[in-house]
N, C-alpha and C positions, 0 to 999 in steps of 0.2 A: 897584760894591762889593757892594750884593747880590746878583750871582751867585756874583762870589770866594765870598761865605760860603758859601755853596749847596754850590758845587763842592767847597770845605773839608771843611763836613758830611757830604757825599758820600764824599770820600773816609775820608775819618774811618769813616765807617759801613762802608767797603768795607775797610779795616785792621782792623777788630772784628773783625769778618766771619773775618777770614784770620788772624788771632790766634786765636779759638775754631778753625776747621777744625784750624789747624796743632798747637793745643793737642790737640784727640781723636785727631789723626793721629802725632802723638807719643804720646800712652798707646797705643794701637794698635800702635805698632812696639813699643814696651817692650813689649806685650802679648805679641807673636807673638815676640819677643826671645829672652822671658824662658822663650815655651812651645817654642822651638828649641832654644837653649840643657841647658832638662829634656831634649829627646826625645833632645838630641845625649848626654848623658852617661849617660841609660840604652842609649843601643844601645854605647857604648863599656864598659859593665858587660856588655855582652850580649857582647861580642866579646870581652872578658877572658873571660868565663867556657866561651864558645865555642874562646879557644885554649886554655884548659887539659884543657880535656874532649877534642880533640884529641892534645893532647900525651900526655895520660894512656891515651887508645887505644892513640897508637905505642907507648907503653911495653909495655901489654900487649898487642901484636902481635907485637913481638919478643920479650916473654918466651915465649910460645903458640910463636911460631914454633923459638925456642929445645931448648923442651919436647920438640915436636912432632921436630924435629933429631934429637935425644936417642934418642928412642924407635924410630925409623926406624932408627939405629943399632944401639939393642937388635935390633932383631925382626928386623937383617940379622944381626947373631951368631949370635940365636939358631937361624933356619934354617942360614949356615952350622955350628953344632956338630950340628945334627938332619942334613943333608945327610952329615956324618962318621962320624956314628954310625951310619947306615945304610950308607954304604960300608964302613964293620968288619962289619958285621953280614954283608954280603956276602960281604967276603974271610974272613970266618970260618967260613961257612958250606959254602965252594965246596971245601977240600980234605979233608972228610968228613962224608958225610951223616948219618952214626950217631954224634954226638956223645956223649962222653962223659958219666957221671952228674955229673962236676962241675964239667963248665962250665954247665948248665942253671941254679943261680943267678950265673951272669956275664951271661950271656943277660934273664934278667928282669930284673937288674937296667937294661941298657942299656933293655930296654923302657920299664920306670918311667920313667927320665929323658928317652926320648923324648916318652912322653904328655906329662911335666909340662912338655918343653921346647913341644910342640904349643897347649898350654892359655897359654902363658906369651906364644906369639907370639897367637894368638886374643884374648889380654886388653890384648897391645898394640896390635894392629890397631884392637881398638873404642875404645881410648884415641885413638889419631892420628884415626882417625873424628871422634869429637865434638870433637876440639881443630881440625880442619876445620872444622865447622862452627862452629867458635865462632870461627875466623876469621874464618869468610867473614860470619859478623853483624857481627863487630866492621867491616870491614870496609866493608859496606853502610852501621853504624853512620858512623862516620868521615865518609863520602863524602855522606852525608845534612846532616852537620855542616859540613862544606865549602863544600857550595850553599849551606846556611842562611845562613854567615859573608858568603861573596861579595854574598847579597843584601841582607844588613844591611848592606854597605860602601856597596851600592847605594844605599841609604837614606839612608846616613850623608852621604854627595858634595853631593848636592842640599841638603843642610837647611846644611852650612858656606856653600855660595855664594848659598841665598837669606839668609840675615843680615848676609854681607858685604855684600852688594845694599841689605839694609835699613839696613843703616851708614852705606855710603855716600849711600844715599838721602836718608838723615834729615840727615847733616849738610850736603848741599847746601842742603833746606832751610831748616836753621838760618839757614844763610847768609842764603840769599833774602831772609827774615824780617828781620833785623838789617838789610839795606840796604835795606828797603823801611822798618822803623822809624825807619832814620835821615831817607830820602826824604820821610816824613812828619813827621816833629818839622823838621825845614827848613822844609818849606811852611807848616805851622801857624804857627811862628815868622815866617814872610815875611807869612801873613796877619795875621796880630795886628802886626805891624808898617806892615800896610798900613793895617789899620782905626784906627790911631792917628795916623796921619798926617793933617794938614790935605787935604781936599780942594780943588784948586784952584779958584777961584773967578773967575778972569781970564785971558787968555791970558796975563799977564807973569808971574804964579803959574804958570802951564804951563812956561812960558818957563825958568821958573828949577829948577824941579823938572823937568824933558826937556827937554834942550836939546839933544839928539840928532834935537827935531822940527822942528827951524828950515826956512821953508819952504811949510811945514802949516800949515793953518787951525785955527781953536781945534777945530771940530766935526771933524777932520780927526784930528788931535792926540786929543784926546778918543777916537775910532772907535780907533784904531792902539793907543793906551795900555789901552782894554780889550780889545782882541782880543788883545793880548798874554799878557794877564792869561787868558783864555778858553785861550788853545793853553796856553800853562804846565798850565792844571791838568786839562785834554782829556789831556794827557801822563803825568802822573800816575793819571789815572784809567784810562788803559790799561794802567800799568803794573800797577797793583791787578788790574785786569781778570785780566792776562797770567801773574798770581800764582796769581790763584784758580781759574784753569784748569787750573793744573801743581797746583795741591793735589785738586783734584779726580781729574785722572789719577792719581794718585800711590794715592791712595783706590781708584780703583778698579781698578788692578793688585793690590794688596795683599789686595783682598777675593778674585779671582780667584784670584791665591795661595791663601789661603787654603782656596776651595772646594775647588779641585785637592786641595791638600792630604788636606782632607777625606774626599772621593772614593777618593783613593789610599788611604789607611787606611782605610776603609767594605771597599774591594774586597780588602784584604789580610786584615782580619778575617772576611771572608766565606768566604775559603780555608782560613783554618788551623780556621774551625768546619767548614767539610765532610769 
């Protein structure tokens, strides 16, 4: 009977044991929970605002590009009306060289609107110029935004399936817990039932209390009745054991997580400062 208790207290102290670990290992997951959770809803504020700025390029790509349309059409009229003008200018010139005093202001006139038509293609030229270039930024712009998004997605993937993991993790544990609490309110209850119990004092006190040992000598009986007692709680205390092992892995996956984690952010802020 004093080992029974031994073994009891033992186990007893190996359930504390695994109650506090299980207790820090649960703040721990709510810990790392509640900091996935933050990281997951700022990269999802990041990916809003990543497609809008997006969206808001293509818009002004197609207007640029629109503009840009526009003007290319100008600057093709306005060569072809320049192109025409100088073909009059031609056929008017070819059937006498000595023009008269009063075509000379019909003549300068056609000049004047050549120059203005010349200045007017020059000023669209540098127009579709810079609206080029403001594509091709916008553009670079865009595709910069692109990568950005794809790699926050990349970020985002990893952080949903490690909290699924830690969901599921934690409530396997719950489990575990509750049937190793039940495992142990049984036996504590089986002990306190044992130490209440008269110890036999005769073999016919054996006899009637085990009578599964008929057969057996009292010292026989006696040997068998506490080895039994010895393997039951051998059993238990492997089980404890076997708990406190899977809570310790369990810990030190989590903390690795975590370092990773760590790491990977260390090296990501190490990029976007250089």
């Amino acid at each position: 009977m004093l080992r029974g208790r031994t073994t009891d207290k033992a186990g007893q102290t190996r359930a504390a044991e695994l109650r506090s670990a299980h207790h820090q290992h649960q703040e721990e997951l709510n810990r790392t929970k509640r900091e996935c959770e933050r990281e997951i809803r700022r990269l999802m504020d990041e990916i809003k605002l990543k497609d809008r700025a997006v969206s808001v390029l293509d818009k002004a790509l197609g207007l640029q590009a629109g503009h840009a349309h526009r003007l290319q059409l100008q600057t093709q009229a306005a060569e072809q009306q320049i192109a025409a003008l100088r073909d009059a200018q031609r056929g008017g010139s070819q059937p006498n060289t000595n023009p008269a005093p009063n075509t000379c202001p019909h003549l300068s006139q056609e000049e004047r609107d050549t120059r203005r038509f010349q200045l007017k293609i020059a000023e669209l030229s540098a127009v579709v110029r810079k609206l080029e270039d403001r594509n091709a930024l916008l553009s670079e712009e865009r595709n910069e935004l692109l990568k950005r998004l794809r790699e926050t997605e990349s970020q985002f993937l990893p952080l949903l399936d490690k909290n699924r993991r830690l969901s599921r993790k934690n409530e396997e544990m719950a489990l575990s817990l509750r049937r190793l609490d039940n495992k142990l309110r049984f036996v504590t209850q089986e002990n306190m039932e044992m130490v209440t119990m008269r110890r036999p004092n005769s073999l016919n006190d054996l006899d009637r209390s085990r009578s599964s040992y008929h057969g057996y000598s009292q010292d026989e009986r006696e040997m068998e009745f506490l080895r039994l007692q010895v393997l039951e709680q051998q059993h238990v205390i492997d089980d404890l054991s076997k708990a406190l092992e899977t809570a310790g892995y369990v810990k030190n996956v989590i903390e690795r997580d975590m370092l990773l984690r760590y790491r990977r952010q260390d090296s990501v802020r190490r990029e976007t400062d250089l």
